[in-house]
Chimera marker file (.cmm) of the C-alpha trace (Angstrom):
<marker_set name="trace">
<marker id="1" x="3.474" y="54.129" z="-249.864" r="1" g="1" b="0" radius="0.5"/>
<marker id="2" x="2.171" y="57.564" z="-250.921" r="1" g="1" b="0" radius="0.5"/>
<marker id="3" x="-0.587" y="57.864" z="-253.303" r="1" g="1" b="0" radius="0.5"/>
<marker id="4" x="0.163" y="60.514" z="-256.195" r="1" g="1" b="0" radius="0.5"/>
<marker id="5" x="-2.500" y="62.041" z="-258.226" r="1" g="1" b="0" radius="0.5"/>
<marker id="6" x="-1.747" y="63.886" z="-261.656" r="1" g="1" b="0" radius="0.5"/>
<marker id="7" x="-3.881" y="66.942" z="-262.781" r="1" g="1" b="0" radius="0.5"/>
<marker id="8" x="-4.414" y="67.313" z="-266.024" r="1" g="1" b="0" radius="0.5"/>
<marker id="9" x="-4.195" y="70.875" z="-267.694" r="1" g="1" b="0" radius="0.5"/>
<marker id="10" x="-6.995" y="71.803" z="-269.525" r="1" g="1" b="0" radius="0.5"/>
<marker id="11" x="-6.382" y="72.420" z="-273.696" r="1" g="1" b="0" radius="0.5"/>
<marker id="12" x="-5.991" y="76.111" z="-274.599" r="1" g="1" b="0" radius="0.5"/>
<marker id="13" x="-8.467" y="77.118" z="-277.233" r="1" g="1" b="0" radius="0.5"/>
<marker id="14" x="-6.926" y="77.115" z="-280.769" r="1" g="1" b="0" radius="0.5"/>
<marker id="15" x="-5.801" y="80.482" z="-281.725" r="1" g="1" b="0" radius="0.5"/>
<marker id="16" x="-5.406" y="81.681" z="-285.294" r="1" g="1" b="0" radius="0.5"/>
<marker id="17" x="-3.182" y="84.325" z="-285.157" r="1" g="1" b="0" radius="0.5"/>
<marker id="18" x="-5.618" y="86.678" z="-287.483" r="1" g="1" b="0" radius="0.5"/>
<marker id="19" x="-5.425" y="84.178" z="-290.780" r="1" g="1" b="0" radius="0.5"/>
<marker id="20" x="-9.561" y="84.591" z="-291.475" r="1" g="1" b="0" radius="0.5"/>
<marker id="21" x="-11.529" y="85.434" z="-294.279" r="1" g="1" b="0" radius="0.5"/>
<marker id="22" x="-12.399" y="88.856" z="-292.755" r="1" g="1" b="0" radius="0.5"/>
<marker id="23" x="-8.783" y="89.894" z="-291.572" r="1" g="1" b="0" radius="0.5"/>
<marker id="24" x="-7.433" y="88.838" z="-295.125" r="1" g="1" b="0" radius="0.5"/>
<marker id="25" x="-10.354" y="90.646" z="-296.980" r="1" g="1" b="0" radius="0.5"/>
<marker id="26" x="-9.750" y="93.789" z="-294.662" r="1" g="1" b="0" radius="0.5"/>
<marker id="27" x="-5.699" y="93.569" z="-294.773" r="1" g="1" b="0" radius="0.5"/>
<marker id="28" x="-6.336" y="93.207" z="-299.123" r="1" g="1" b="0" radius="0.5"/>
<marker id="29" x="-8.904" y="96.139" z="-299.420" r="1" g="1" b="0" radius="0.5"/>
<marker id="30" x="-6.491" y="98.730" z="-297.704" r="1" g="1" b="0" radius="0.5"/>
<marker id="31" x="-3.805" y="97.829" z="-299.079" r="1" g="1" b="0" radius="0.5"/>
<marker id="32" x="-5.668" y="98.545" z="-302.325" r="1" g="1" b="0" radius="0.5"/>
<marker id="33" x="-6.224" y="101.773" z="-300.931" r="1" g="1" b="0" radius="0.5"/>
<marker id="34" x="-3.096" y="102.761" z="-299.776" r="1" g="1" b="0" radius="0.5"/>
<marker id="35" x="-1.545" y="102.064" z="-302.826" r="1" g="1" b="0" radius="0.5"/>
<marker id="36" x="-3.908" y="104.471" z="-304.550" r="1" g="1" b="0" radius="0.5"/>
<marker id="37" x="-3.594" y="107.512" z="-301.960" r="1" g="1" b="0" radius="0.5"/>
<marker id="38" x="0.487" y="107.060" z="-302.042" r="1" g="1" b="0" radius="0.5"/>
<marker id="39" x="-0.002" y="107.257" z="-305.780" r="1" g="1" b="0" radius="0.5"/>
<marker id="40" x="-2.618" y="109.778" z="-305.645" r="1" g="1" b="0" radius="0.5"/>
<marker id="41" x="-0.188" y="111.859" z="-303.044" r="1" g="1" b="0" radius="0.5"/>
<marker id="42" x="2.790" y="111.871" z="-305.330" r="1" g="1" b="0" radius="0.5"/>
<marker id="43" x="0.871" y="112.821" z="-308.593" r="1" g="1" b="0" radius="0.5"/>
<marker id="44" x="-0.307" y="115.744" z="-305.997" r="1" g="1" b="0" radius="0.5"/>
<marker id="45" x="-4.094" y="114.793" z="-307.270" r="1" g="1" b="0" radius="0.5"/>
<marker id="46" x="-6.263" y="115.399" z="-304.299" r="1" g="1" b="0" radius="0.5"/>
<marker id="47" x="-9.495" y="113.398" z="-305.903" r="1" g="1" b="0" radius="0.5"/>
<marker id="48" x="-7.385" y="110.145" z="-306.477" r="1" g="1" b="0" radius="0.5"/>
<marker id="49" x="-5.490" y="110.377" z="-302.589" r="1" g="1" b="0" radius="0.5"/>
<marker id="50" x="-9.107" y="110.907" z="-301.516" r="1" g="1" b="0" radius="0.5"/>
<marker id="51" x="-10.698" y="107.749" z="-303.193" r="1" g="1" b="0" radius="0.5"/>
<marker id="52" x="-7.377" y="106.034" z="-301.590" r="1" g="1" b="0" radius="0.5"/>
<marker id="53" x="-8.743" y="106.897" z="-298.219" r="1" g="1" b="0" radius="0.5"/>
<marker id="54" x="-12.633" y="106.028" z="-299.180" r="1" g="1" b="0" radius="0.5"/>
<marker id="55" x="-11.323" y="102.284" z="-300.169" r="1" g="1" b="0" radius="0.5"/>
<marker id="56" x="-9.075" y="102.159" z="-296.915" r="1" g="1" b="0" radius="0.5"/>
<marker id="57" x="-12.414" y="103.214" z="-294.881" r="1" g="1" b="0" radius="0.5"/>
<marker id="58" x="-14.788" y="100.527" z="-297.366" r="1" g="1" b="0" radius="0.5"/>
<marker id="59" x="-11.801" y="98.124" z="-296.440" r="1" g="1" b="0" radius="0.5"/>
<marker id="60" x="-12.514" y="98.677" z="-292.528" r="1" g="1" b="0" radius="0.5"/>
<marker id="61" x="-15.908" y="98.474" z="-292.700" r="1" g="1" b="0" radius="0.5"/>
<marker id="62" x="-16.017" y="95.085" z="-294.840" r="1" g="1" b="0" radius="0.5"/>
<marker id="63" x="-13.759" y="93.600" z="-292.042" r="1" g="1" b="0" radius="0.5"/>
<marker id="64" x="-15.782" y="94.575" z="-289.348" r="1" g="1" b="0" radius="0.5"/>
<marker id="65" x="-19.298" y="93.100" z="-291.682" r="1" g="1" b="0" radius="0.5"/>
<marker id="66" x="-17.182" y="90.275" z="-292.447" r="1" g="1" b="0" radius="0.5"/>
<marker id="67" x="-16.465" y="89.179" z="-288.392" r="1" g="1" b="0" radius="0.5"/>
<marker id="68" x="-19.635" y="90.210" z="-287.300" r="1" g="1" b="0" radius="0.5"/>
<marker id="69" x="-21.039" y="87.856" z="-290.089" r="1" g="1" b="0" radius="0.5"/>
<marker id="70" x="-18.895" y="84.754" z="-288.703" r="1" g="1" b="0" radius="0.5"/>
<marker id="71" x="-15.851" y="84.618" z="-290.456" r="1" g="1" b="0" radius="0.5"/>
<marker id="72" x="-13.132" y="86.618" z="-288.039" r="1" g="1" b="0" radius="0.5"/>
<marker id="73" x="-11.570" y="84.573" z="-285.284" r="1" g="1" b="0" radius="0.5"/>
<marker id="74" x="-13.569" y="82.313" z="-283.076" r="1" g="1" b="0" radius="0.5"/>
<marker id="75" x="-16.674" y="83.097" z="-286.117" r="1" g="1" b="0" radius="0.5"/>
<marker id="76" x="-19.184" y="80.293" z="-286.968" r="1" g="1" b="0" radius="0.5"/>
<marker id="77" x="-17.631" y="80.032" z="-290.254" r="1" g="1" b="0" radius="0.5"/>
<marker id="78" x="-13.875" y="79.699" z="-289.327" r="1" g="1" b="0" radius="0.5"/>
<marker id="79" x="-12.363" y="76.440" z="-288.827" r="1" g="1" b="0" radius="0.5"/>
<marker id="80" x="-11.915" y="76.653" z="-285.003" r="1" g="1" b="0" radius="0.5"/>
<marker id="81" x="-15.079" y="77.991" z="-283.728" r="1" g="1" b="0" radius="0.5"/>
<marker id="82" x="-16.277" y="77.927" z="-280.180" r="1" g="1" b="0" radius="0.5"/>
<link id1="1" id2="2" r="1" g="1" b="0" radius="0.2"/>
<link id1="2" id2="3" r="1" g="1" b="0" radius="0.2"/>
<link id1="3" id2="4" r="1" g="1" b="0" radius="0.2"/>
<link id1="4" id2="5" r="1" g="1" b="0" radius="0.2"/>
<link id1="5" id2="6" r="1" g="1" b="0" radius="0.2"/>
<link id1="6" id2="7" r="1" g="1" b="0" radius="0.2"/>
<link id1="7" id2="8" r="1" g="1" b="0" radius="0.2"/>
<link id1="8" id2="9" r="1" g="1" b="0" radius="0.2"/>
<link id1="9" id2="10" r="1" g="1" b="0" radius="0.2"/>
<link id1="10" id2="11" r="1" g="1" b="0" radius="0.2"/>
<link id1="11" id2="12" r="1" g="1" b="0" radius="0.2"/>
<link id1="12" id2="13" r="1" g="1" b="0" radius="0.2"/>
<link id1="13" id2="14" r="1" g="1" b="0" radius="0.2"/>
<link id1="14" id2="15" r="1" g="1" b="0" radius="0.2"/>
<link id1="15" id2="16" r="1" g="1" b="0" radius="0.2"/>
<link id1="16" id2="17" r="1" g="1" b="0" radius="0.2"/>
<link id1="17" id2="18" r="1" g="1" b="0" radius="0.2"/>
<link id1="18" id2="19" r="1" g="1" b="0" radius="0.2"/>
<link id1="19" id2="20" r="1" g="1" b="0" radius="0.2"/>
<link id1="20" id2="21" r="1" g="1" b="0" radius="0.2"/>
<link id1="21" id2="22" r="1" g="1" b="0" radius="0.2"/>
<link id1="22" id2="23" r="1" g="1" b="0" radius="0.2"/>
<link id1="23" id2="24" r="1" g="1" b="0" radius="0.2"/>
<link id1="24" id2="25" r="1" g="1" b="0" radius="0.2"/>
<link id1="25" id2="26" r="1" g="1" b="0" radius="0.2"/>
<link id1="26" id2="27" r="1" g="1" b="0" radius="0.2"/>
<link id1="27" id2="28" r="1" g="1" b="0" radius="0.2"/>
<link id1="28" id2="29" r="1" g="1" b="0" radius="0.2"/>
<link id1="29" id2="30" r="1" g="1" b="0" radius="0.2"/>
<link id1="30" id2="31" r="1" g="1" b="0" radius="0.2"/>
<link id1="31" id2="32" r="1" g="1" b="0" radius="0.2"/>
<link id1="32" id2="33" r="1" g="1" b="0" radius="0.2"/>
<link id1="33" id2="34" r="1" g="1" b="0" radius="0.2"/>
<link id1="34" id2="35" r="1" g="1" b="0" radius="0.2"/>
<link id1="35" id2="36" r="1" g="1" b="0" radius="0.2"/>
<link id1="36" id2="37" r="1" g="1" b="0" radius="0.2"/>
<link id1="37" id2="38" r="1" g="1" b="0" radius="0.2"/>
<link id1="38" id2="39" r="1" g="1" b="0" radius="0.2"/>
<link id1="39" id2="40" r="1" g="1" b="0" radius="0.2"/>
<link id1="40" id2="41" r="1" g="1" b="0" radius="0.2"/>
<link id1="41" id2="42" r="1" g="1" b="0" radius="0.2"/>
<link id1="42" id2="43" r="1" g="1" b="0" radius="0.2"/>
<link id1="43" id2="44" r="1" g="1" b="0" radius="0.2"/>
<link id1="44" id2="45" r="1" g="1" b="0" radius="0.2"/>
<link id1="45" id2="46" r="1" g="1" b="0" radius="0.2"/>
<link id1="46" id2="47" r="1" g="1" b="0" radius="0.2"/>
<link id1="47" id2="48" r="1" g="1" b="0" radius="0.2"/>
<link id1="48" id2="49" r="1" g="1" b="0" radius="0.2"/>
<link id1="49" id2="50" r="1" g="1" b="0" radius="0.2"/>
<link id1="50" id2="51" r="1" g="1" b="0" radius="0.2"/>
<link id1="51" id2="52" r="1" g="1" b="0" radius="0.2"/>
<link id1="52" id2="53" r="1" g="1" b="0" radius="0.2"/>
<link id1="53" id2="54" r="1" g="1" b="0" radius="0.2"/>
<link id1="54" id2="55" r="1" g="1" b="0" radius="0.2"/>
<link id1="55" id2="56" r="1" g="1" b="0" radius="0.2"/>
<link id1="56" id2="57" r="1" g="1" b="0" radius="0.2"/>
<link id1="57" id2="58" r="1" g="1" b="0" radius="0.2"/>
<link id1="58" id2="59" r="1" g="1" b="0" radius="0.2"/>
<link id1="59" id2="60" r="1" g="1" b="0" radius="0.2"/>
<link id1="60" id2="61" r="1" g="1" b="0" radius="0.2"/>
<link id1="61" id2="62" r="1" g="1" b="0" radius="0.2"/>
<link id1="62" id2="63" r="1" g="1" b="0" radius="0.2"/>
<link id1="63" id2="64" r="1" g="1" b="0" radius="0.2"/>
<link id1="64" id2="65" r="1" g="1" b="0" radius="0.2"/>
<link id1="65" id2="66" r="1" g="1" b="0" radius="0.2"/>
<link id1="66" id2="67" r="1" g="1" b="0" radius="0.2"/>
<link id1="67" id2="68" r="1" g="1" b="0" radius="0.2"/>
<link id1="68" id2="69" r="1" g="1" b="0" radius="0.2"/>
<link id1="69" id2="70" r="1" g="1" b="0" radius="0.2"/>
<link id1="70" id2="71" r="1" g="1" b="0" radius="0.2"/>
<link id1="71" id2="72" r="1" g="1" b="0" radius="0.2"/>
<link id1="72" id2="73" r="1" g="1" b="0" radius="0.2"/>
<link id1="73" id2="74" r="1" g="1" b="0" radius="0.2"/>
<link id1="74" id2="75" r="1" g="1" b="0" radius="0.2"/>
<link id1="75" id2="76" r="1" g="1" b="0" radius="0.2"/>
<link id1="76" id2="77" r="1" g="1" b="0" radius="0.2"/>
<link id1="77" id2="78" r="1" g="1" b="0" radius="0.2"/>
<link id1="78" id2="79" r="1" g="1" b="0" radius="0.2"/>
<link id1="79" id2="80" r="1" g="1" b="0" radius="0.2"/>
<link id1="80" id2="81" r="1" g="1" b="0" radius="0.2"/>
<link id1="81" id2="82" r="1" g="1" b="0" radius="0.2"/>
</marker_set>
């Protein structure tokens, strides 16, 4: 009789798909600004598209402070950290 071993696959770590703090913050914040640049662009008012695009850029840059703070994917303050 044959002896037959079994080999165990180890877990894959726990992906989130992107559902953080910092992706939601980042994803809300632009969307902010995108909605005032359209509006902005179709009133022709260069001041208003341009504070569109400053809140779009603010939006990046809290998203990037936000994960390097811990709470983007795999972050010390998401629910499935490493």
């Amino acid at each position: 009789m044959s002896k037959q071993t079994v080999e165990m696959v180890p877990d894959l770590p726990h992906t989130n798909h992107g559902n953080t703090i910092a992706s939601w913050a980042m994803l809300g914040i632009i969307t902010l600004g995108f909605l005032v640049a359209a509006i902005g662009f179709d009133l022709s008012s260069t001041p208003i598209f341009i504070v569109g695009v400053a809140i779009m850029l603010i939006g990046l840059v809290a998203g990037l402070v936000l994960r390097a703070a811990g709470y983007g994917q795999g972050g010390k303050h998401t629910k499935y950290h490493h």
